[in-house]
DOTI-527374 format. One record per residue (C-alpha): residue number from 1; residue in one letter; x, y, z. Coordinates in nm, 3 decimals. Each point is the difference from the previous one (the first is absolute). Layout:
N
NODE|NUM|A|X|Y|Z
...
***
This chain:
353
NODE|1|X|-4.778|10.040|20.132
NODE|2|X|-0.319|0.034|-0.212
NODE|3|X|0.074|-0.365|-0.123
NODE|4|X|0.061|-0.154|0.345
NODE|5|X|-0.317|0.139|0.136
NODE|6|X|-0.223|-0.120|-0.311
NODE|7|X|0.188|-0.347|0.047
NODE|8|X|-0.068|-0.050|0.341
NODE|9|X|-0.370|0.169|-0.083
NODE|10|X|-0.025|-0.301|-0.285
NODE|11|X|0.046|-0.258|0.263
NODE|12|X|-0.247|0.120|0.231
NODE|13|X|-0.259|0.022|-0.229
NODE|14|X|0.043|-0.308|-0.175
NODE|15|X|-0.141|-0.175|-0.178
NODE|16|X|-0.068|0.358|-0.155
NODE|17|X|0.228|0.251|-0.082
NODE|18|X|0.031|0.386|0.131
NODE|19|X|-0.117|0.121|-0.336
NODE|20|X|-0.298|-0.248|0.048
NODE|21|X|-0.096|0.221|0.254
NODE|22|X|0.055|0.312|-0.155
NODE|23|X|-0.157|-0.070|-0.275
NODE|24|X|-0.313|-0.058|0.166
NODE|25|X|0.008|0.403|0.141
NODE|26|X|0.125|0.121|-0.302
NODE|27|X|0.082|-0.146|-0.384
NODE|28|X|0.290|0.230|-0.011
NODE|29|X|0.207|-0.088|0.316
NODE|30|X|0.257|-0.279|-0.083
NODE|31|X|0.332|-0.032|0.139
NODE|32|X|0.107|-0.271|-0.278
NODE|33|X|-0.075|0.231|-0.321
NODE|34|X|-0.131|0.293|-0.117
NODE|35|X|-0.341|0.023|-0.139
NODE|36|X|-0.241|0.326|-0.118
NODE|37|X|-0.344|0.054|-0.019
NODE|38|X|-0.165|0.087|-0.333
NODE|39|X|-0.229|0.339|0.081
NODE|40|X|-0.075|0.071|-0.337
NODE|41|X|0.045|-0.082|-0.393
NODE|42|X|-0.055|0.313|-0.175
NODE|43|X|-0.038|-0.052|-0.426
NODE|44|X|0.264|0.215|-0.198
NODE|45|X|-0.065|-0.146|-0.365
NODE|46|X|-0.217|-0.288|-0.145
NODE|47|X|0.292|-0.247|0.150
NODE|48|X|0.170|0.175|0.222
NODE|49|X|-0.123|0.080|0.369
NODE|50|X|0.201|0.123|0.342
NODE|51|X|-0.018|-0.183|0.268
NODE|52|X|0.048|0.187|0.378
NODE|53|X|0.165|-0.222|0.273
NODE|54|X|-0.031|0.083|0.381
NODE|55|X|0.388|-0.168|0.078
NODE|56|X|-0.037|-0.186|0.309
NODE|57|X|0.220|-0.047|0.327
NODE|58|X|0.369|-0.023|-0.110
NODE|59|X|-0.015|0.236|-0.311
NODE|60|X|0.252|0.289|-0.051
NODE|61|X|-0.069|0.278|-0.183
NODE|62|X|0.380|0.011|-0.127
NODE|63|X|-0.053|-0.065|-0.398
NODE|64|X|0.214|0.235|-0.272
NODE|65|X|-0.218|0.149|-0.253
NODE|66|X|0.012|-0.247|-0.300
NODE|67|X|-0.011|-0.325|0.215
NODE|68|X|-0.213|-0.313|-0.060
NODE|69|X|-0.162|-0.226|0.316
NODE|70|X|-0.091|-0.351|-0.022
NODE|71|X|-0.375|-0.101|0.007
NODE|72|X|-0.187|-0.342|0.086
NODE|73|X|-0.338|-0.047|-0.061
NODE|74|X|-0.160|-0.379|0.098
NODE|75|X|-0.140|-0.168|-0.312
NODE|76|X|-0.172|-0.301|0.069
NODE|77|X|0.147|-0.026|0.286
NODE|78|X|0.371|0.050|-0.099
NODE|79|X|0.172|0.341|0.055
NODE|80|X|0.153|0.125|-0.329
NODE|81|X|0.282|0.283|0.007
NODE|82|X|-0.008|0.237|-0.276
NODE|83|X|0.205|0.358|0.027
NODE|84|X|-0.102|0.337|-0.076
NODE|85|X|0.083|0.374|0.031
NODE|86|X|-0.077|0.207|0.249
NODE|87|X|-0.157|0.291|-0.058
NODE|88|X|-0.020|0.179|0.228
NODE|89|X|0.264|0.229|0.142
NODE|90|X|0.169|-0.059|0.339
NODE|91|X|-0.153|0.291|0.193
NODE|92|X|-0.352|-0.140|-0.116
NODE|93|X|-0.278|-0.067|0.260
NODE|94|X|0.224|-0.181|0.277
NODE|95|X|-0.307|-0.242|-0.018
NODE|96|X|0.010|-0.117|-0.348
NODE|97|X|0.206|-0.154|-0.289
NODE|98|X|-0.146|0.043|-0.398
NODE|99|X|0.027|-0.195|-0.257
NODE|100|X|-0.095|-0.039|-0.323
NODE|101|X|-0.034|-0.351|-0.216
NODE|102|X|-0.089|0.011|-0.393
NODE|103|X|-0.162|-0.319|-0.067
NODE|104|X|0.182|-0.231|-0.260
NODE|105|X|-0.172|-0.210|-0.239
NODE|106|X|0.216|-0.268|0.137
NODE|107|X|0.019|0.091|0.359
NODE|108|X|-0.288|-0.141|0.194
NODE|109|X|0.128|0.142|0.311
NODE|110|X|0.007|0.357|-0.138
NODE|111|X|-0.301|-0.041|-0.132
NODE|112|X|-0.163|-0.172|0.367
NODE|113|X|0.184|0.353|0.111
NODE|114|X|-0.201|0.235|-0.221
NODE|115|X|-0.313|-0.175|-0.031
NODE|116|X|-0.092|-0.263|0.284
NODE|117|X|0.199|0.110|0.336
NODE|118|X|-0.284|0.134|0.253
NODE|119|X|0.133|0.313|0.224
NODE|120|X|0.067|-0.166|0.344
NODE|121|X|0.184|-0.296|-0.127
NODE|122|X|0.350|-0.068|0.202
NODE|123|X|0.287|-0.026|-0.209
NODE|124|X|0.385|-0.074|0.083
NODE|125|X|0.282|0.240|-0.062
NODE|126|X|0.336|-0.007|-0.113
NODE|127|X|0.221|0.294|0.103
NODE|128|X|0.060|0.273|-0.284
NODE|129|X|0.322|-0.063|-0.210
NODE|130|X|0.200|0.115|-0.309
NODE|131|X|0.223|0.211|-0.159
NODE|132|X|-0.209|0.213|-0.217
NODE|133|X|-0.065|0.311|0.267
NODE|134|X|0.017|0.389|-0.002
NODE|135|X|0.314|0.114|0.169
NODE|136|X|-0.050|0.250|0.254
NODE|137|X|0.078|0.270|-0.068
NODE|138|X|-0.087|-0.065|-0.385
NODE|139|X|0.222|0.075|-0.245
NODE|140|X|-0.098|0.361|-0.154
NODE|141|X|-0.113|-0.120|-0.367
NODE|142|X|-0.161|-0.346|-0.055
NODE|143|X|-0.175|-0.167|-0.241
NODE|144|X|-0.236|-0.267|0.043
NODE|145|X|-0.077|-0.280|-0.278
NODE|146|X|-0.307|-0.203|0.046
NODE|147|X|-0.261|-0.274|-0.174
NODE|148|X|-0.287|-0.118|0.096
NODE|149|X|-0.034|-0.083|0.417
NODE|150|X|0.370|0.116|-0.038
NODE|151|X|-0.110|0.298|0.143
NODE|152|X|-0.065|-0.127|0.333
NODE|153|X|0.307|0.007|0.166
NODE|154|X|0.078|0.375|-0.163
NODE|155|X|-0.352|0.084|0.152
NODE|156|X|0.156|-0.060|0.361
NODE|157|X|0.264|0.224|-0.077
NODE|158|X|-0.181|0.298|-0.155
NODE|159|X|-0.196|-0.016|0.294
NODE|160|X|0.267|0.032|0.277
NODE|161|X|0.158|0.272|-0.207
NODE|162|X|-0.363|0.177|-0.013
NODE|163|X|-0.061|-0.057|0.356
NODE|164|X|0.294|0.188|0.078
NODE|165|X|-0.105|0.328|-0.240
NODE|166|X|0.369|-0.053|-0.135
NODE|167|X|-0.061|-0.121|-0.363
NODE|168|X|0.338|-0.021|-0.210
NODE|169|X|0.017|0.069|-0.376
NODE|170|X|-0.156|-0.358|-0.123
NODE|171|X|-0.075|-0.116|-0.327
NODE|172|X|-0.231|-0.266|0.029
NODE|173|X|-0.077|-0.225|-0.354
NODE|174|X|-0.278|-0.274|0.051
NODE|175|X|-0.175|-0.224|-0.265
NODE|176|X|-0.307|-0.220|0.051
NODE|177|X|-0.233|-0.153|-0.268
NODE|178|X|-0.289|0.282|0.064
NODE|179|X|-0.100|0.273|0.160
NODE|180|X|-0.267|-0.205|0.211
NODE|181|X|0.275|-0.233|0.072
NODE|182|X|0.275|0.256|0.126
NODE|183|X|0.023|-0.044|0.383
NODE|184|X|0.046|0.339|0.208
NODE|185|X|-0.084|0.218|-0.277
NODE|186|X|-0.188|0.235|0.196
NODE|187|X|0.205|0.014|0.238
NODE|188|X|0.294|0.052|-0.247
NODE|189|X|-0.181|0.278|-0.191
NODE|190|X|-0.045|0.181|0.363
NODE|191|X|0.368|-0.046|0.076
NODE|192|X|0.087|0.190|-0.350
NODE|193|X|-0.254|0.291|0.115
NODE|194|X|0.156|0.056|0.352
NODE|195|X|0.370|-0.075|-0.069
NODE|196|X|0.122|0.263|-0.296
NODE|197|X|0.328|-0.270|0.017
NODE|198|X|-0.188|-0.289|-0.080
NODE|199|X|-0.003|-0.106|-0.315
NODE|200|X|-0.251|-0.321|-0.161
NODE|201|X|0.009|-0.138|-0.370
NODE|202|X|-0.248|-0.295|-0.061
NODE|203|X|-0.020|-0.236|-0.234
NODE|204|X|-0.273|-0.257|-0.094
NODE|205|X|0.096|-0.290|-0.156
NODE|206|X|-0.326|-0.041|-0.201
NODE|207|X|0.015|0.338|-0.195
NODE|208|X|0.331|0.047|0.006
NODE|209|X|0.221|-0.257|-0.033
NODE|210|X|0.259|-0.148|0.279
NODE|211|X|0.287|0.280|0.083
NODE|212|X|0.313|-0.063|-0.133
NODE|213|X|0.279|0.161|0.270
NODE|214|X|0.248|0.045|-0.276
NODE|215|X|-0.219|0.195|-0.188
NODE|216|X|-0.274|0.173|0.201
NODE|217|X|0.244|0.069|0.346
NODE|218|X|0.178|0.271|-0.179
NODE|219|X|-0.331|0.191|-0.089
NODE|220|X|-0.192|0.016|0.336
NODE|221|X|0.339|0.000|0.194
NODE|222|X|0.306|0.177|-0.155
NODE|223|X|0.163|0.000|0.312
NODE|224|X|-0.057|-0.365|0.084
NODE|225|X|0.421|-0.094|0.032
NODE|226|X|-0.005|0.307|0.263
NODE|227|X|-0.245|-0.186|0.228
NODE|228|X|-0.059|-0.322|0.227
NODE|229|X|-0.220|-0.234|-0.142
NODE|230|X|-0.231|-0.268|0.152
NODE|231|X|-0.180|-0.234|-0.207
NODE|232|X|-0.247|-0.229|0.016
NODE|233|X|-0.258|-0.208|-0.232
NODE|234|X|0.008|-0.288|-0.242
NODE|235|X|0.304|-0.168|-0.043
NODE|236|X|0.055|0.137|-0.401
NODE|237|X|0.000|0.345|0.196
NODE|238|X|0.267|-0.095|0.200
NODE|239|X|0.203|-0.198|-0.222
NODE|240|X|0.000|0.330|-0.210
NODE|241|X|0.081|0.239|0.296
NODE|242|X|0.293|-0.209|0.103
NODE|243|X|0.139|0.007|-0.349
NODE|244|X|-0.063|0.361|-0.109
NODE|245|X|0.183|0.082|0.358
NODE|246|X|0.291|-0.195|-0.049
NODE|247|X|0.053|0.148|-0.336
NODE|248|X|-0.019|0.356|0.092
NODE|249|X|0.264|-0.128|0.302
NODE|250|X|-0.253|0.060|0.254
NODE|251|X|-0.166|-0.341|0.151
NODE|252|X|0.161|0.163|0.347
NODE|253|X|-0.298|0.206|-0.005
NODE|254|X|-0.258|-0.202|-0.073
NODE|255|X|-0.215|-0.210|0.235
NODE|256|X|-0.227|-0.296|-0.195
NODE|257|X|-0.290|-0.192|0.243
NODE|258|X|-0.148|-0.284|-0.149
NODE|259|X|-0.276|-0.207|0.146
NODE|260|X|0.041|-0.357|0.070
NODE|261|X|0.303|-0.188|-0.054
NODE|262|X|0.241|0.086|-0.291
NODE|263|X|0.142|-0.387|-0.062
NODE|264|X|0.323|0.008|-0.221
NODE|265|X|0.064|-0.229|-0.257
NODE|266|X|0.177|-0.231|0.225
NODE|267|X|0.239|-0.240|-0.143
NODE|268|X|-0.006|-0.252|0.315
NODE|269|X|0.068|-0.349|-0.091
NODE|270|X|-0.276|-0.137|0.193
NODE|271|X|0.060|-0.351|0.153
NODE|272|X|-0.157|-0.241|0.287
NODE|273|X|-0.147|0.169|0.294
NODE|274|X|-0.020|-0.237|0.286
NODE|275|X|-0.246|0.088|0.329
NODE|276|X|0.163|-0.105|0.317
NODE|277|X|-0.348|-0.075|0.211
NODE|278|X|-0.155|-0.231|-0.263
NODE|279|X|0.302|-0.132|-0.167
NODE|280|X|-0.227|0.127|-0.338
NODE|281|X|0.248|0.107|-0.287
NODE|282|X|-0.116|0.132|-0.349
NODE|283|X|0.174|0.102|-0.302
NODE|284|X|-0.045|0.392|-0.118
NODE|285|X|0.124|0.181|-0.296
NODE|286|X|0.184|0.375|0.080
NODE|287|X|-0.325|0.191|-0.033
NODE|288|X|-0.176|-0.237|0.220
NODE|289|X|-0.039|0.168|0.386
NODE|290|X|0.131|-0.210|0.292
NODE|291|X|-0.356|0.128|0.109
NODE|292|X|-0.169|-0.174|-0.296
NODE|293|X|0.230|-0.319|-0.001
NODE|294|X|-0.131|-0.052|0.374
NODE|295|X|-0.340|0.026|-0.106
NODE|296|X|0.047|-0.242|-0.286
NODE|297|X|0.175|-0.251|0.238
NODE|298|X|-0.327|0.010|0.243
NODE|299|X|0.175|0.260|0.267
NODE|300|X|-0.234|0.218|0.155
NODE|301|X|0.234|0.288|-0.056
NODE|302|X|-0.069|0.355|0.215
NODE|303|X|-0.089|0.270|-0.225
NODE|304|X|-0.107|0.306|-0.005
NODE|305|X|0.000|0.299|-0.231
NODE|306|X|0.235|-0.252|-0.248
NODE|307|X|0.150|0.325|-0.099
NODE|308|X|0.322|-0.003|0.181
NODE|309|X|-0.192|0.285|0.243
NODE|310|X|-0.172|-0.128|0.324
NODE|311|X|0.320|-0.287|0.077
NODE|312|X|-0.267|-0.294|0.132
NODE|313|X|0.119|-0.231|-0.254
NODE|314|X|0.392|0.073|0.171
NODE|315|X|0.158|-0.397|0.095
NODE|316|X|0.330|-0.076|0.055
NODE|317|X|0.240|-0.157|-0.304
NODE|318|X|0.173|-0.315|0.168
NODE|319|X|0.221|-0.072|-0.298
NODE|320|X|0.091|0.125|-0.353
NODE|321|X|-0.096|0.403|-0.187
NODE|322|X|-0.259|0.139|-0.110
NODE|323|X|-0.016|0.295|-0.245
NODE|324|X|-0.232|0.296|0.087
NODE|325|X|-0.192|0.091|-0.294
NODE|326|X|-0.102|0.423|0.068
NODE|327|X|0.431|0.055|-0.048
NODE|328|X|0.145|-0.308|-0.102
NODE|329|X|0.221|-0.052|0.308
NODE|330|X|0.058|-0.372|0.126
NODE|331|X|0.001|-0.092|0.394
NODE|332|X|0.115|-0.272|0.192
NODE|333|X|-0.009|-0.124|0.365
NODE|334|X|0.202|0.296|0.087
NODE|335|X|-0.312|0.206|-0.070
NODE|336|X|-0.258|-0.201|0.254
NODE|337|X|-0.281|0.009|-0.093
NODE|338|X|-0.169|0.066|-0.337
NODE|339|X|-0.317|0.122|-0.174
NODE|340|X|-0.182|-0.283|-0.201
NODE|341|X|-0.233|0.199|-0.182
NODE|342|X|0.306|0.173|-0.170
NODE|343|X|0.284|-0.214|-0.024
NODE|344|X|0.082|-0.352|-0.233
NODE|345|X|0.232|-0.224|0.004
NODE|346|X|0.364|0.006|-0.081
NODE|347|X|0.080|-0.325|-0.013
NODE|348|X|-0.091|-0.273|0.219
NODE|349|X|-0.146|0.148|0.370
NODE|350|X|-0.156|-0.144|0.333
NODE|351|X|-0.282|0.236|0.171
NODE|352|X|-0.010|-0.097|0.344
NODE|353|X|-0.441|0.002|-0.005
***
């Protein structure tokens, strides 16, 4: 019904749309996608800062503790999708979503996120997803593995569990290069005073070394096989956890987050991608993205977050498989519709673009 009505709205108002309208009351109020306002960007470290976002019309406050969102931010004049944590817990401020970016020497959108984005400025959302989340009721024991702006999606769910006054026996270990670098740490320390359950072991890289699970686990945690784990941090850090679980017959109780895409080492054969609107075709190699052969060919391919997260760069395969490089599984028309940004060829494919 809500479709019909905006449909029929469209075409009276044309040449502008409904949201053309609504725009001009309020920034917030769109009917086609979800957008936020930026209230505030609050500094945490040298490169890290939080930024508050006042959801607008069409946001539910439904996320699971642990769960990421979607965020585009117009760069010369081009939206660009990045994902982060939230923060914040789901019975936060009704009003208000946090976030919090560490700028990345490569990153220039993390870095416009910390340093250059103005309170005020309207931003698109994504709705919150993943995996990585607190189960409610928590498990009675946990232990919680972090590096660096690992921390962030832990941070949402020490906070739910402290908002409800019902802190579990946690054993929280957390490494970052320094003290002034350590996000949270107050807030950490204050958690430790008021919870006699809550256990925190830092590390900092620059004094001490990087931890090594096999070695250093044992000594904060003896009872680490007895507990749930979530982890979450650079991808050595994970790559470690996964292994030192699965040896000690335990990787059902461990829960690994890792930020961005985690590409495979794919062995697709690559081949001739053909695009049905131009006729264009362009041979790729099997590390080669349909998203980039497009792009080499002249497309003007839709993109987005080009992290497999946001799904704007989603077209229909006409002919042939692809391979998708985050598991290594291989689609063909059967599947529809695929995900440039994170999928190569298998052999010789048509995109109808």
């Amino acid at each position: 019904m809500r479709a019909l009505l905006y449909g029929a709205a469209a075409r009276l108002a044309a040449p502008l749309l409904p949201d053309d309208y609504l725009s001009m009351v309020n920034p917030l109020w769109s009917a086609r996608e979800l957008r936020g306002r930026v209230t505030r960007v609050v500094p945490e470290t040298e490169d890290a800062a939080t930024l508050v976002i006042e959801p607008g019309w069409g946001w539910r406050f439904e996320h699971r503790p642990g769960q990421y969102i979607g965020i585009a931010v117009a760069v010369h004049g081009r939206f660009v999708w990045r994902s982060y944590s939230l923060t914040c817990p789901p019975t936060h401020h009704r009003s208000q979503l946090t976030i919090t970016v560490k700028a990345m020497p490569e990153g220039a959108l993390s870095s416009h996120l910390v340093r250059g984005l103005e309170p005020g400025t309207i931003v698109r959302l994504a709705p919150p997803r993943g995996e990585f989340v607190l189960p409610d009721p928590p498990p009675p024991k946990l232990l919680f593995v972090t590096g660096g702006s690992g921390i962030t999606p832990v941070m949402a769910m020490l906070r739910t569990m402290d908002g409800r006054g019902a802190m579990p026996e946690v054993v929280h270990v957390h490494s970052a290069p320094d003290v002034e670098a350590a996000l949270f740490r107050d807030e950490l320390h204050d958690l430790v005073h008021r919870h006699p359950g809550f256990a925190l072991y830092e590390r900092f890289t620059r004094r001490d070394g990087h931890m090594s699970l096999p070695v250093d686990l044992p000594r904060v945690c003896p009872d680490w096989r007895e507990r749930e784990a979530w982890v979450c941090g650079p991808s050595a850090m994970l790559h470690e956890a996964e292994k030192v679980w699965a040896d000690g017959g335990l990787s059902g109780s461990l829960h690994v987050e890792r930020f961005g895409t985690a590409f495979v080492d794919a062995e697709a054969q690559g081949g001739t991608v053909r695009f049905t609107g131009s006729g264009r075709s362009v041979e790729v190699d099997g590390a080669t993205t349909l998203m980039q052969a497009g792009e080499r060919a002249g497309i003007a391919m839709p993109f987005g977050c080009r992290m497999g997260i946001c799904h704007t760069c989603v077209v229909p395969l006409a002919e042939g498989r692809v391979r998708d490089l985050r598991d290594g599984t291989e689609h063909g028309t059967e599947h529809g519709k695929i995900q440039t940004c994170v999928t190569v060829a298998a052999g010789d494919c048509v995109l109808d673009l």
